[in-house]
ROMI-221995 format. One line per 2 residues: number of its first residue (from 1); for each residue x, y, z of C-alpha. Coordinates in steps of 0.5 Angstrom, whole numbers, plus 2048, in hexadecimal, padded with zeros to 3 digits. Each point is the difference from the previous one (the first is absolute). Example, Ala and Ser with C-alpha at 12.3 -4.5 7.8 and 13.67 -1.06 7.14 Angstrom:
! ROMI-221995
1	819:7F7:810  802:807:7FE
END
This chain:
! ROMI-221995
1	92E:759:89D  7FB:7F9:7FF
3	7F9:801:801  7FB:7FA:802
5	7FE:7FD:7F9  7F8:7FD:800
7	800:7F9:801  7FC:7FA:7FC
9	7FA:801:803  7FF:808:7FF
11	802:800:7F8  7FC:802:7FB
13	7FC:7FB:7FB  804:7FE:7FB
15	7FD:7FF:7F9  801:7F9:7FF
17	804:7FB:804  805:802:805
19	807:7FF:7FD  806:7FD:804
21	806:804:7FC  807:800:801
23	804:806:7FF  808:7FF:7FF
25	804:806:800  808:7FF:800
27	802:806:804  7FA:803:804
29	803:806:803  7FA:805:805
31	801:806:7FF  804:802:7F9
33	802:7FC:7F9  7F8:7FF:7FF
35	800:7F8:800  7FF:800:808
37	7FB:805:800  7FC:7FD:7FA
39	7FF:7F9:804  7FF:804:806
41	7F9:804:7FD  7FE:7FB:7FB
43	800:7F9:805  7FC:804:806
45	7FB:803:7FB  7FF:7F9:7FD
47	7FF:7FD:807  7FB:806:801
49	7FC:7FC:7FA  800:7FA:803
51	807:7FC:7FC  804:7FC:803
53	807:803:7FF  807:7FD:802
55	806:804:7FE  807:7FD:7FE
57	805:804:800  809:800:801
59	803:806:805  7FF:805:802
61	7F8:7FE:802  7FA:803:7FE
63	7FC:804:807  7F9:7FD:7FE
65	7F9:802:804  7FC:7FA:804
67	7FD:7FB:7FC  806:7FF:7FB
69	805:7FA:801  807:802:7FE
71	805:7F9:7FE  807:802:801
73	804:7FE:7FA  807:801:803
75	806:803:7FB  807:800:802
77	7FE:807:801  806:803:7FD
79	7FE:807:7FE  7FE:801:808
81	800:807:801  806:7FF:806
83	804:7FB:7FD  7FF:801:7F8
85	805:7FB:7FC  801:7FC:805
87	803:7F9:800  7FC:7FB:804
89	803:7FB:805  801:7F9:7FE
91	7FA:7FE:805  7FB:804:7FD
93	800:7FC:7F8  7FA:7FC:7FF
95	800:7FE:7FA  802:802:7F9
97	7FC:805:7FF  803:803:805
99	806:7FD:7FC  7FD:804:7FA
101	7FF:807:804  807:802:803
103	803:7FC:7F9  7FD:806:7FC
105	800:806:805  809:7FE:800
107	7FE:801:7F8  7FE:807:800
109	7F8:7FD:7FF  7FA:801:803
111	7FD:7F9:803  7FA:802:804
113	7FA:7FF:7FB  803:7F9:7FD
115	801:7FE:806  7FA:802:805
117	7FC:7FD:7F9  803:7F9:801
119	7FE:800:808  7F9:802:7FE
121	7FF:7FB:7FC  803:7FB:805
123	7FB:803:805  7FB:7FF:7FB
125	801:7FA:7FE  7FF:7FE:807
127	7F9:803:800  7FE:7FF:7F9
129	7F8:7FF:803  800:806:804
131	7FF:806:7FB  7FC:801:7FC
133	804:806:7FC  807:802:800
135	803:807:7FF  807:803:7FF
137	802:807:802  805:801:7FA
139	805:7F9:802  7FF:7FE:7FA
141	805:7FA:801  801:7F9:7FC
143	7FD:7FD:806  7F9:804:7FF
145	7FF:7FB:7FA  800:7FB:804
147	7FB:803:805  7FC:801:7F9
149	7FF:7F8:800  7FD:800:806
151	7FC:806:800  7FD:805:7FC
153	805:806:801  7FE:807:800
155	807:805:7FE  801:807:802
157	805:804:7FD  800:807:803
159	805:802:7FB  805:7FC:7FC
161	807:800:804  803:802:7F9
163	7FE:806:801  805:801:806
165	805:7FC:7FC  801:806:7FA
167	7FF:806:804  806:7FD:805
169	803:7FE:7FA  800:806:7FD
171	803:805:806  806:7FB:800
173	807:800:7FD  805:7FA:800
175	801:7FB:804  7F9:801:805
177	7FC:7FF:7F9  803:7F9:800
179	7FE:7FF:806  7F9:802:7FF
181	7FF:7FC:7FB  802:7FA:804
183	7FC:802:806  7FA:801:7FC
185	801:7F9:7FC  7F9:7FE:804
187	7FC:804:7FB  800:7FB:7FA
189	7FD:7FB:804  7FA:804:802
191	7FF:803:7F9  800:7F7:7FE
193	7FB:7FF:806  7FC:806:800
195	7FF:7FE:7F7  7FD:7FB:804
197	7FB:800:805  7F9:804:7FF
199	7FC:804:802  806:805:804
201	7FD:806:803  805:807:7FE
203	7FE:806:804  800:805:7FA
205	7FF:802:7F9  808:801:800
207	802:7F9:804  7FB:7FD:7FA
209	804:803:7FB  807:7FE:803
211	7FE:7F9:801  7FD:7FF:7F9
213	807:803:7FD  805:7FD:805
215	7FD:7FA:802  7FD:7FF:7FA
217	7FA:7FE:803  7F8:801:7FC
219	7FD:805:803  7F9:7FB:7FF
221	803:7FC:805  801:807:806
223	7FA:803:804  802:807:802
225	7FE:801:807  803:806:804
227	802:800:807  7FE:803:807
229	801:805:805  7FE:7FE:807
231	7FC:806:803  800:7FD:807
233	808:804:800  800:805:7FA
235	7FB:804:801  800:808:801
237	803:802:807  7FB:808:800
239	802:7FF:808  807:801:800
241	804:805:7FC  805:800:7FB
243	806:800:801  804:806:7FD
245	803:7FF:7F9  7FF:7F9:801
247	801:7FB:7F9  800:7F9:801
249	801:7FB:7FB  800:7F7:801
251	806:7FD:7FC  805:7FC:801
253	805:805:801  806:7FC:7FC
255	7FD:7FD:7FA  801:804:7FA
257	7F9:800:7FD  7FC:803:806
259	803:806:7FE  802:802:807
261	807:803:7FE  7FC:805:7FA
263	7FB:801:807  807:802:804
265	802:804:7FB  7F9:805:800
267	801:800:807  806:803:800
269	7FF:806:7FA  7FA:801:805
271	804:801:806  804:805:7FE
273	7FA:805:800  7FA:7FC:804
275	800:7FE:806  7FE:7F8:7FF
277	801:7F9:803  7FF:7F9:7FD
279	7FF:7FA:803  801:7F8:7FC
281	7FD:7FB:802  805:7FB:7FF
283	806:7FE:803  807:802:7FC
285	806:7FB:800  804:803:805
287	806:804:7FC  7FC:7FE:7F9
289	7FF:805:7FA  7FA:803:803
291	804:802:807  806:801:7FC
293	7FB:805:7FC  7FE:804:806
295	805:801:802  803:803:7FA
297	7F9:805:800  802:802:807
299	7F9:7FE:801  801:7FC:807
301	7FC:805:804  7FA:7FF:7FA
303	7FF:7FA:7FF  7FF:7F9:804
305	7FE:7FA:7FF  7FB:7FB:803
307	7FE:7F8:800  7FD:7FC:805
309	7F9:804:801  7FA:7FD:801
311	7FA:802:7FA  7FD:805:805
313	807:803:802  801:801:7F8
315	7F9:802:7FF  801:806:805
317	807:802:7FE  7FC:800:7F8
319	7FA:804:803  804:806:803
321	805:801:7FB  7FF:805:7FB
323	803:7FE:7FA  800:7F8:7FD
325	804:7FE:7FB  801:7F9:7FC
327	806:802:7FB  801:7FA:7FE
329	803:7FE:7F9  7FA:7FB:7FF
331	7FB:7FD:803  7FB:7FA:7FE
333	7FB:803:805  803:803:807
335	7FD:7FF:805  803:806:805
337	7FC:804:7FA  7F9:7FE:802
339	803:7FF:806  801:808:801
341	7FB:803:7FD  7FB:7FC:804
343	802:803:807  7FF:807:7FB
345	807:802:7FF  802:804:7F9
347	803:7FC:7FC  807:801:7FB
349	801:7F9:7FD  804:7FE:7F9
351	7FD:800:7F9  802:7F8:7FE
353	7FD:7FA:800  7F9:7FF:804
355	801:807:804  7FC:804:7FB
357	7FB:7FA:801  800:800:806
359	800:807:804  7FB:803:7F9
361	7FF:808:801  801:7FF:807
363	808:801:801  805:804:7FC
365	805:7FD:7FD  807:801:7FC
367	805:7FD:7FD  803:7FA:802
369	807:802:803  7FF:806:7FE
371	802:804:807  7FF:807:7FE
373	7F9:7FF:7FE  7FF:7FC:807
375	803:806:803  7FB:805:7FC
377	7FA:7FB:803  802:800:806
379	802:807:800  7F9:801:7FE
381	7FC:7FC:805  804:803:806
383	7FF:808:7FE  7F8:7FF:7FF
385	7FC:7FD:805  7F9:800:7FC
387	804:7FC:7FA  802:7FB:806
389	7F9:7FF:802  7FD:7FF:7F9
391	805:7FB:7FE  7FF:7FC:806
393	7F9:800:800  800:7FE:7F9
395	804:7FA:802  7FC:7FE:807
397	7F9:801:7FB  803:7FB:7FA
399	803:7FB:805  7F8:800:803
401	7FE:7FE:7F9  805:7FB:7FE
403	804:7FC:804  7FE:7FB:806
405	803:7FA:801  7F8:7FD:801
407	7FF:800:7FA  808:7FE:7FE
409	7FE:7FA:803  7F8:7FE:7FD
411	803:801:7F9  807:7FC:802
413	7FB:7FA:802  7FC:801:7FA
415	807:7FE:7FC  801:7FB:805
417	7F9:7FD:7FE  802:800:7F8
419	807:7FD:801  7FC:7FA:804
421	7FB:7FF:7FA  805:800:7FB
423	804:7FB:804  7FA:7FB:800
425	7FD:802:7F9  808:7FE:7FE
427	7FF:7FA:804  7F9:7FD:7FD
429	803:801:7F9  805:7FC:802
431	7FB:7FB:803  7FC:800:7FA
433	806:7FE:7FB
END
């Protein structure tokens, strides 16, 4: 659902001069994956104080409010989600970056973040006088350092994509671990641009931490900024009733780190003796692992899966459920968890990566993986009322207190701010020698 944003001449002050920012996102994604609802909240509210924001982004096309300028940067799109692996027609090739990205796909690899970089870069180059500062959403591509000798470059990483990689790594066998290691080919090329560029902004202690260790990037030149929840959706819904036993949890329902598969298992030891529903918001390969798994759970009658909703629905389904779960095996900051504890639901999340930093004392947590403690939590929740609305309110008072996407972007603007006085300080060093 997409809601009228504020135009340029009703915008707050801004302390300085207005800016004139490009944002680059390779795949920006509405309403799962994070990077599509990051650009999504953080452009409106940098338009709201008086910014001028373009964003560059490849398929699938971010939803953005009025007032912020989207400028396709068209891929191949080959990882649609109708026709993923495809083989595009003859007449659809352009030039060697296309060339470049089907090339690397037929090789097992991964080419959205290398080959977006080097679009963006031929985009930028174009408008080299148009912006005043550049900020990447975790491309991390070799064509960000040839953007960085255009414009001062702000780099977001939310959390290094090796961290994917080892978990992946680590419930793979045979041959799926080769391929794995050749799909994520792409992230020794981030680690080498992400060395490179400061500031970058990272959304916890814990993504701090991984960056440092993985990237090998100085924890001088990082700024930790949390993110957002946009309480226009996420909000507690007093007026409607919950929905009996209902757990509802927002993960990408096949990747082995979000934990869906140990949230199903819980499920399934809970519904032999409570009578309980799930529902994920996700949408599962048809005749993948997680349905394969369902299946074999007879939890068909339990369980169902969503996509496609609009931030109110998802913010109504969240508010009417009785238990929120995020059972992921890591997080670098997880934006379903602030966003459930905003509409007050009560929280179980994982203890791993930036969970514990996130959710505080406000949510009940249990080992990763673990689904004989998920199922304990959970049995918890569901046998005692009052816990459930001591939980919840908890969660609802801390999001109040920390994590609004107004103040995401006033410090963001403050690192673009220090980028562009690095830059000409840079330059008139140069000047003077």
């Amino acid at each position: 659902m997409k809601e009228r944003g504020l135009d340029r001449t009703d915008a707050e002050p801004t302390e300085g001069e207005p800016l004139r920012v490009a944002l680059l996102s390779y795949r920006s994604k509405p309403t799962c994956g994070g990077q599509g609802v990051y650009l999504r909240h953080l452009s409106r509210e940098l338009v709201a104080l008086g910014h001028h924001v373009e964003v560059f982004s490849g398929q699938p096309y971010p939803e953005l409010d009025e007032g912020v300028i989207l400028n396709q940067v068209p891929s191949l799109d080959l990882y649609r989600d109708e026709d993923p692996f495809r083989t595009p027609k003859l007449h659809e090739y352009r030039d060697w970056i296309d060339v470049l990205e089907v090339a690397t796909m037929w090789t097992a690899g991964f080419p959205e973040p290398l080959t977006f970089s080097l679009r963006a870069y031929r985009e930028l180059k174009r408008r080299a006088g148009d912006f005043d500062v550049v900020q990447d959403n975790q491309t991390l591509g070799y064509g960000i350092l040839g953007i960085q000798r255009l414009f001062p470059v702000v780099g977001t990483i939310h959390h290094p994509i090796s961290v994917d990689r080892r978990i992946e790594l680590q419930n793979a066998e045979g041959w799926k671990r080769y391929s794995l290691r050749r799909w994520y080919g792409f992230v020794r090329m981030q680690a080498y641009v992400a060395a490179r560029l400061n500031p970058i902004l990272t959304v916890s202690e814990s993504s701090l931490a991984d960056i440092h260790r993985d990237f090998n990037v100085p924890q001088r030149n990082m700024r930790l900024i949390p993110l957002g929840v946009d309480t226009r959706y996420f909000h507690p819904r007093p007026h409607l009733p919950k929905r009996p036993g209902s757990i509802v949890a927002v993960a990408s329902a096949d990747s082995p780190m979000k934990g869906v598969a140990t949230l199903l298992h819980a499920v399934a030891k809970l519904a032999t003796e409570r009578d309980v529903n799930l529902t994920v918001v996700s949408r599962p390969t048809p005749g993948g692992p997680t349905e394969r798994l369902v299946q074999e759970l007879a939890l068909g009658d339990r369980v169902r899966f969503v996509h496609g909703i609009s931030d109110d629905e998802l913010g109504e389904l969240i508010a009417t459920s009785e238990i929120s779960v995020v059972p992921s095996l890591y997080e670098g900051f997880s934006l379903p968890a602030v966003e459930h504890m905003a509409c007050g639901t009560p929280l179980i999340a994982s203890r791993t990566g930036a969970l514990p930093e996130v959710v505080g004392d406000a949510a009940i947590l249990v080992t990763p993986g673990d689904a004989e403690e998920l199922a304990a939590a959970l049995r918890r929740l569901h046998d005692s009322p009052e816990l459930r609305e001591k939980v919840g309110r908890a969660g609802y008072d801390r999001v109040q207190e920390r994590f609004t996407w107004r103040v995401v972007a006033k410090r963001t603007v403050e690192a673009y701010r220090e980028a562009i006085a690095a830059r000409a300080a840079r330059t008139a060093r140069k000047g003077a020698a």
